[in-house]
Each structure stands twice: as C-alpha cells, then as structure tokens.
LOKOLVEX-360300 format. One record per atom (N, C-alpha, C, CB): residue in three letters; atom name; x, y, z. Coordinates in steps of 0.05 Angstrom, whole numbers, plus 32768, in hexadecimal, padded with zeros to 4 digits. Glycine has a CB too. Layout:
<numis>
NUMI res atom   px   py   pz
NUMI ALA   CA    X    Y    Z
...
</numis>
This chain:
<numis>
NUMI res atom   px   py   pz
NUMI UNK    N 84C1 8125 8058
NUMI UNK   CA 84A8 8121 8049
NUMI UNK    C 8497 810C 8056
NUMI UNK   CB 84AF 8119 802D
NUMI UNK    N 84A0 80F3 8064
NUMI UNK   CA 8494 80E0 8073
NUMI UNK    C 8483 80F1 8086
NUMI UNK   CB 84A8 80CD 8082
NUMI UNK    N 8484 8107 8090
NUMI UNK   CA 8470 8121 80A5
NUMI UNK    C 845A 8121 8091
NUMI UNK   CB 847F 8149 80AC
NUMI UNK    N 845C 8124 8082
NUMI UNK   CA 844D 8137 806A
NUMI UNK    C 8433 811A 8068
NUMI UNK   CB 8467 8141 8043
NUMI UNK    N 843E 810D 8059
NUMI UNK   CA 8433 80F2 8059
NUMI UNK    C 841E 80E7 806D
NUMI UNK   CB 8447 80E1 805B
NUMI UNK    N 842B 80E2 808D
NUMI UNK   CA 8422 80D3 80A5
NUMI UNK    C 8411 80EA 80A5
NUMI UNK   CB 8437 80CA 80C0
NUMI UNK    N 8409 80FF 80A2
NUMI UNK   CA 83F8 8119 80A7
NUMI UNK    C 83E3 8112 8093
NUMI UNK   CB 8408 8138 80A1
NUMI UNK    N 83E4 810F 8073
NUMI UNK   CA 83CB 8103 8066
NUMI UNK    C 83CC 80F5 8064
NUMI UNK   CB 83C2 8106 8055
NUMI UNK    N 83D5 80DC 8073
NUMI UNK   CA 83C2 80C0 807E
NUMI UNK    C 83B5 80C6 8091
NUMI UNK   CB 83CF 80A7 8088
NUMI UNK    N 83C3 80D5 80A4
NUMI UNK   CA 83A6 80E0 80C2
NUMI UNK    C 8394 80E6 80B7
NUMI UNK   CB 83A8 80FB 80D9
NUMI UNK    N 839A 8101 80A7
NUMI UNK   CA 837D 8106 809C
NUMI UNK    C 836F 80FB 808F
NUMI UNK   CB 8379 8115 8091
NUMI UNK    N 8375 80E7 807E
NUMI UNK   CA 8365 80D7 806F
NUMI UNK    C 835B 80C7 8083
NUMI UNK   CB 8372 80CA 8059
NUMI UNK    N 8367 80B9 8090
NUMI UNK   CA 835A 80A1 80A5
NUMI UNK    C 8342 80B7 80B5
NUMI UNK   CB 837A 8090 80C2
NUMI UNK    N 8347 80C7 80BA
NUMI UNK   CA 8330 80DC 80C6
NUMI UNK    C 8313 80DA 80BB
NUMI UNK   CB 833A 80F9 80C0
NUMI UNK    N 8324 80DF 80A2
NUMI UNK   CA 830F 80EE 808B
NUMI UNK    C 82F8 80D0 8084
NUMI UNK   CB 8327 80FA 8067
NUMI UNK    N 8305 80C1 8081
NUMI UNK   CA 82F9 809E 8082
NUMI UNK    C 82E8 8091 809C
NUMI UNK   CB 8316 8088 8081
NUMI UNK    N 82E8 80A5 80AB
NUMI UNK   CA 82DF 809B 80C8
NUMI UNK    C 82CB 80B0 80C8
NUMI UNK   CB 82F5 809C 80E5
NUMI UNK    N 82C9 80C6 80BB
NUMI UNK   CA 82BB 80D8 80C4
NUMI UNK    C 829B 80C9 80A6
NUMI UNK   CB 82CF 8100 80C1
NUMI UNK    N 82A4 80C4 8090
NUMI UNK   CA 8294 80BE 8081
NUMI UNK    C 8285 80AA 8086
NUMI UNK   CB 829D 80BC 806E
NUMI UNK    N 8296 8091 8096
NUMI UNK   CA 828C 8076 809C
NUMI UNK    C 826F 807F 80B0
NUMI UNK   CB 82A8 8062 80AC
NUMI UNK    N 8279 8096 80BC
NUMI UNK   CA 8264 809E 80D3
NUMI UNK    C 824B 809D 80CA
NUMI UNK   CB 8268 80B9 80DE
NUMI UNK    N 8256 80B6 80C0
NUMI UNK   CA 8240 80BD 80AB
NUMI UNK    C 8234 80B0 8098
NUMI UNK   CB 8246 80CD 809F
NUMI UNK    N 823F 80A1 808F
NUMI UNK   CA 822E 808A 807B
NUMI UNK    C 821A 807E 808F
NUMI UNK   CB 8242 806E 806D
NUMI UNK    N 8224 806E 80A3
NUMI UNK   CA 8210 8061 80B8
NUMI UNK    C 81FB 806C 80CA
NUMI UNK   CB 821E 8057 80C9
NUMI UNK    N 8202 8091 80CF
NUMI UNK   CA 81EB 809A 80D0
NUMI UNK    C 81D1 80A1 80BC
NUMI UNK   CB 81F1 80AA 80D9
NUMI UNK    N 81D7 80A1 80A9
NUMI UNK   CA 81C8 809F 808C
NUMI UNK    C 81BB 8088 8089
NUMI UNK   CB 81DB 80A1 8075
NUMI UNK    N 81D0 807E 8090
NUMI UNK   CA 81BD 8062 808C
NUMI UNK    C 81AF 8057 80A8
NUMI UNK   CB 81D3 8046 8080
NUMI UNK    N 81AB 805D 80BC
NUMI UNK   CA 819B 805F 80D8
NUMI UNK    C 8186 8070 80CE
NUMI UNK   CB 81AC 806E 80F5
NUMI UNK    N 8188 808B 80C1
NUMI UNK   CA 8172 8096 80B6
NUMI UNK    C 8160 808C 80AA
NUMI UNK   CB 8176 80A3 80AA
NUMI UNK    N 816C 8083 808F
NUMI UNK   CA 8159 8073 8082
NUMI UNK    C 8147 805C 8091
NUMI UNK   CB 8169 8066 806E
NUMI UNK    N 815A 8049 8099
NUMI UNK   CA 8145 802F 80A9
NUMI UNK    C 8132 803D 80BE
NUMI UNK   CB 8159 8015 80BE
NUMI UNK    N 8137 8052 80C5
NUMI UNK   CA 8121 8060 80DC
NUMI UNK    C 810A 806C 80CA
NUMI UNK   CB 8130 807D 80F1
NUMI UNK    N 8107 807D 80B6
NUMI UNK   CA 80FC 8085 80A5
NUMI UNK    C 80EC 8069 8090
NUMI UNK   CB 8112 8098 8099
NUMI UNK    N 80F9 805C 808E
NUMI UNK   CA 80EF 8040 807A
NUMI UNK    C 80DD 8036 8097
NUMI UNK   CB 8110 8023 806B
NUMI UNK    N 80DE 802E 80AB
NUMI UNK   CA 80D4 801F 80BE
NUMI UNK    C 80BC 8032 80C4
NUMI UNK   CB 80E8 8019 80D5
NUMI UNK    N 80BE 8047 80BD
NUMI UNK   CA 80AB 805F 80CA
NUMI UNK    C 808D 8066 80B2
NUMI UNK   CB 80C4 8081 80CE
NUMI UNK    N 809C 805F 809D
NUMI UNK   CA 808F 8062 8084
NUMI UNK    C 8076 803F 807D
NUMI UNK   CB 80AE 8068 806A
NUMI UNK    N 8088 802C 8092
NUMI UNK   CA 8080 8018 808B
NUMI UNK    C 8060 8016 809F
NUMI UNK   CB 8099 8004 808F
NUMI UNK    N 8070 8029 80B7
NUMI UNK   CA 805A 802B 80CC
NUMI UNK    C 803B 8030 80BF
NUMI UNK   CB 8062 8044 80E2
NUMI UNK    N 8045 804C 80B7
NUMI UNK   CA 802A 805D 80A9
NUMI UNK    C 801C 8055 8095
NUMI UNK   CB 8030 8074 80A0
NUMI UNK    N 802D 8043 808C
NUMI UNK   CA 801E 8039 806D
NUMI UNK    C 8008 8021 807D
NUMI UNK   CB 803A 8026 804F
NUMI UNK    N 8008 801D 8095
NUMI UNK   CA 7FF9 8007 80A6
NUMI UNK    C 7FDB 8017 80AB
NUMI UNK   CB 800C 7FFE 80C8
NUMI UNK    N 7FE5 8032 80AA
NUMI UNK   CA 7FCD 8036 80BD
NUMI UNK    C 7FB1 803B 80A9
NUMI UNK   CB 7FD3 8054 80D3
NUMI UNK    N 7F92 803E 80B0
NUMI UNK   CA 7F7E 8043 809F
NUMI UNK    C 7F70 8059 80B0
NUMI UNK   CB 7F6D 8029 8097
NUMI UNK    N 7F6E 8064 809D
NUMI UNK   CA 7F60 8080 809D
NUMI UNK    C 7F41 8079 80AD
NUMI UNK   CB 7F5C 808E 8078
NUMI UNK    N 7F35 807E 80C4
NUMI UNK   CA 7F1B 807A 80CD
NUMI UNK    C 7F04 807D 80B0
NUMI UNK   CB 7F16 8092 80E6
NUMI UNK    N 7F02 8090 80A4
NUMI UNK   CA 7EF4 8096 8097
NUMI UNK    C 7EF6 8088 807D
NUMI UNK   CB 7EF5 80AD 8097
NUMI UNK    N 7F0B 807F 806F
NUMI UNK   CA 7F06 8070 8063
NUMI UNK    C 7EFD 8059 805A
NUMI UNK   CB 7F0C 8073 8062
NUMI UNK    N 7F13 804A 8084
NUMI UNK   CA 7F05 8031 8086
NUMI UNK    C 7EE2 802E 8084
NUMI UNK   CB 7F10 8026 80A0
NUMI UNK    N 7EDB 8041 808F
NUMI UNK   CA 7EBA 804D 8095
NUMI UNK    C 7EAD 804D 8075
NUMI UNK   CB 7EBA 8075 80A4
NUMI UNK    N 7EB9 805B 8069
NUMI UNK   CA 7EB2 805B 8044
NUMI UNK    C 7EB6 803D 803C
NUMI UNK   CB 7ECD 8070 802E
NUMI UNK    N 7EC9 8030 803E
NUMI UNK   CA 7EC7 8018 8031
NUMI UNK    C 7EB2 8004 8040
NUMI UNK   CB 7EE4 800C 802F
NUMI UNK    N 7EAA 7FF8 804B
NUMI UNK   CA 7E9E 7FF4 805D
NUMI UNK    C 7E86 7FF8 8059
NUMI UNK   CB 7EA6 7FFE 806D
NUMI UNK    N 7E79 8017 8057
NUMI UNK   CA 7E5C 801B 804C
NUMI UNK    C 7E5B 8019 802A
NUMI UNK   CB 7E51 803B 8055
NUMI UNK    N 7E74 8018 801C
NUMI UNK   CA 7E7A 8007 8005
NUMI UNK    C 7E70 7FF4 8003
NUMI UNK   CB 7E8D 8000 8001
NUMI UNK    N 7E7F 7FE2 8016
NUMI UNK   CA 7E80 7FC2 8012
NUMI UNK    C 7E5D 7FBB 8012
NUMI UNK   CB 7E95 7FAE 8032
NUMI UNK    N 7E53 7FC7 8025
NUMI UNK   CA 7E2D 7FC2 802B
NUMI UNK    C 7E28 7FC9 8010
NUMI UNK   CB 7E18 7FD8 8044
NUMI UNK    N 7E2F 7FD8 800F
NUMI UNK   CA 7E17 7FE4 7FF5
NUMI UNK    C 7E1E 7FCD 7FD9
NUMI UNK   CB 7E20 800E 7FE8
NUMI UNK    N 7E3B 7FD0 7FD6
NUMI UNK   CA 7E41 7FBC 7FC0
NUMI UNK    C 7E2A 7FA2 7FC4
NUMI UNK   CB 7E63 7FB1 7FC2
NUMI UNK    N 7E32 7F8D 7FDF
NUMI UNK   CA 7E1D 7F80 7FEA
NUMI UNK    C 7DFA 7F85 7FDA
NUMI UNK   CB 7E1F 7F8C 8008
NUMI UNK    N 7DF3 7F8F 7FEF
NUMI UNK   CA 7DD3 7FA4 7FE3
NUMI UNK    C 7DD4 7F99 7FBF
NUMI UNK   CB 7DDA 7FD9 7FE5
NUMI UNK    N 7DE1 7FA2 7FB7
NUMI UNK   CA 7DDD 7FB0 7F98
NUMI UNK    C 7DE4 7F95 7F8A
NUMI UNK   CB 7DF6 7FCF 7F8D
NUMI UNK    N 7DF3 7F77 7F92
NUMI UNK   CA 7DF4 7F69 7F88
NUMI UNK    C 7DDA 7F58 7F89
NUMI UNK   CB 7E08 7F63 7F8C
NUMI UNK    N 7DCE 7F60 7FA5
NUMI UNK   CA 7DB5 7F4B 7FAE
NUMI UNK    C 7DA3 7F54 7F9E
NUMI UNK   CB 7DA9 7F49 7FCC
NUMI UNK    N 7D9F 7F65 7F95
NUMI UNK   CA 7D90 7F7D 7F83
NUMI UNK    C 7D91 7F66 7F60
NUMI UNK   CB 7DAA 7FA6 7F82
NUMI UNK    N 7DAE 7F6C 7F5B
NUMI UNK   CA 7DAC 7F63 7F41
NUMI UNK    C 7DA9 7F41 7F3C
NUMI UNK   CB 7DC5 7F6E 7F36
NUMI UNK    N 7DB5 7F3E 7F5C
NUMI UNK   CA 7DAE 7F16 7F56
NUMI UNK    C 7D84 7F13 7F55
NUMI UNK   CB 7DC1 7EFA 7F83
NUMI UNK    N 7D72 7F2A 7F64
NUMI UNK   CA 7D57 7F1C 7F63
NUMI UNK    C 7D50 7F30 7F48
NUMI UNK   CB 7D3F 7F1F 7F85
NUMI UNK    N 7D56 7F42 7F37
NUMI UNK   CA 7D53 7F4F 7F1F
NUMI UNK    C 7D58 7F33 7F10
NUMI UNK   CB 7D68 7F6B 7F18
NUMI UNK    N 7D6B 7F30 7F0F
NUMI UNK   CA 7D78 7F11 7EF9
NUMI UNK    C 7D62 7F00 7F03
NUMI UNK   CB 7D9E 7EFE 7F01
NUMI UNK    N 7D54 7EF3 7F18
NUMI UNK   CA 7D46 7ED9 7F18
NUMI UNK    C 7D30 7EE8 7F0A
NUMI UNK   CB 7D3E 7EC8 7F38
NUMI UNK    N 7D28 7EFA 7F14
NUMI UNK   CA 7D03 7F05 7EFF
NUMI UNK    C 7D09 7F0A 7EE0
NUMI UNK   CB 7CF2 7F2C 7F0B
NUMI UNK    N 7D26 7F11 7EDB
NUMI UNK   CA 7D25 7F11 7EBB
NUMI UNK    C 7D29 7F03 7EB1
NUMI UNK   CB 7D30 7F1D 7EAE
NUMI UNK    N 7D3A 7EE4 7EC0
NUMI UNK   CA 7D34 7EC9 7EB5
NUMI UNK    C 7D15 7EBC 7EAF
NUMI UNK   CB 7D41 7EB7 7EC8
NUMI UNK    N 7D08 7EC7 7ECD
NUMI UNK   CA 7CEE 7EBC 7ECC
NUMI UNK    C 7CD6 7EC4 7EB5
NUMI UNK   CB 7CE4 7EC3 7EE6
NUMI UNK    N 7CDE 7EDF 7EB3
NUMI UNK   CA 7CD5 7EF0 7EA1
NUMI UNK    C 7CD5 7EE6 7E84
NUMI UNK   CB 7CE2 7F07 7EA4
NUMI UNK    N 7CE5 7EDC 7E7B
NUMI UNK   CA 7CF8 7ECA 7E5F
NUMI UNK    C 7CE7 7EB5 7E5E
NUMI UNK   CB 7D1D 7EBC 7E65
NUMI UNK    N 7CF1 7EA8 7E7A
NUMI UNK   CA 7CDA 7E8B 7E7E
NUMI UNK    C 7CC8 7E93 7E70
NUMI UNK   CB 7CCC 7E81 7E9B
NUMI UNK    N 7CAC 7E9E 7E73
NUMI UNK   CA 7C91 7E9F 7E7A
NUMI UNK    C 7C96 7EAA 7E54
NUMI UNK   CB 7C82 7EB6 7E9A
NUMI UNK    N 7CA3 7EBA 7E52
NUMI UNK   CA 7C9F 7ECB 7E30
NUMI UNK    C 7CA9 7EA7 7E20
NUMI UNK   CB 7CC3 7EF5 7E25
NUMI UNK    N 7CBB 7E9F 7E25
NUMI UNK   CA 7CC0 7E85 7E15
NUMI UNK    C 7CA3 7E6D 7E12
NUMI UNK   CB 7CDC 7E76 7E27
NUMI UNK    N 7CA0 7E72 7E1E
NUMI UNK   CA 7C8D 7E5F 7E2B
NUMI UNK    C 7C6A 7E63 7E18
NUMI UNK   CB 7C8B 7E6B 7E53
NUMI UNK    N 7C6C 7E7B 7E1C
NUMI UNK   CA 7C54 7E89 7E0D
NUMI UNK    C 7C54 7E8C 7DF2
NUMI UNK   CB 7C4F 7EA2 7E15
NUMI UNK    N 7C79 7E9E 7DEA
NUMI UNK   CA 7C76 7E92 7DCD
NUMI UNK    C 7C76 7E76 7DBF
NUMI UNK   CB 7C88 7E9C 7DC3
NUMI UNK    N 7C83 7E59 7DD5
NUMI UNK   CA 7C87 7E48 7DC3
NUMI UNK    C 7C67 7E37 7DCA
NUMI UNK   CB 7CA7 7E38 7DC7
NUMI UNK    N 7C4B 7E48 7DD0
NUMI UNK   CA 7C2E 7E34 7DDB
NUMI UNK    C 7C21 7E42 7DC7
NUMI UNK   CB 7C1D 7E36 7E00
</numis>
C-alpha cells in the first residue's frame, strides 16, 4: 500500500506545482492588464481636449460678459436710488 500512497503524493505534489503555476500566471496577467488599463486611462482624446479648451474660452467670454452686465445694473440702481431719494 506504501506504492499506492508515494504515487498520490507525486501526484498531488504535481498537481500543487501545476496550480502554483498557474496562479502566478494569472496573476502576471492581471498586473499586465492593470498596468495597461492604467496606461489608457492617461491618455486624452484630441478632440476633446480641443472641446474643453474652446469651453474653457467661452466660459471665460461669458463671465466677462456677466462681470460688465453686473457693474451697469449696479450703476443703473445707483442713478434710480438717487432719483428716487432727490
């Protein structure tokens, strides 16, 4: 029976070497795939960067817009205060 035995410990010791493998190629997968994923998440699309960008101006534009709207409707206030309290 000691045959029988020393025969499924080979195989098992096999079988344990063959998984270990395989675990560590799995896991070589992953870190290649994670490293690869990390790459792409870097990159920017031309066109978008291009969209945000003619964004960013315009946001720009549209605030300089509302900061000289706000001084004439202060001024505007001014001049009505002014008239109602003469």
């Amino acid at each position: 029976m000691s045959g029988i035995d020393n025969d499924s410990t080979h195989r098992l010791q096999n079988a344990e070497q063959r998984l270990a493998l395989a675990i560590g190629r799995l896991e070589a997968a992953l870190e290649v795939k994670a490293a690869s994923q990390a790459t792409s998440a870097h990159k920017v699309d031309p066109a978008l960067a291009q969209e945000l960008s003619r964004l960013q101006g315009e946001n720009g534009e549209l605030r300089a817009l509302v900061g000289s709207a706000s001084e004439r409707l202060d001024g505007a206030i001014a001049k009505l205060k002014t008239q109602l309290a003469g």
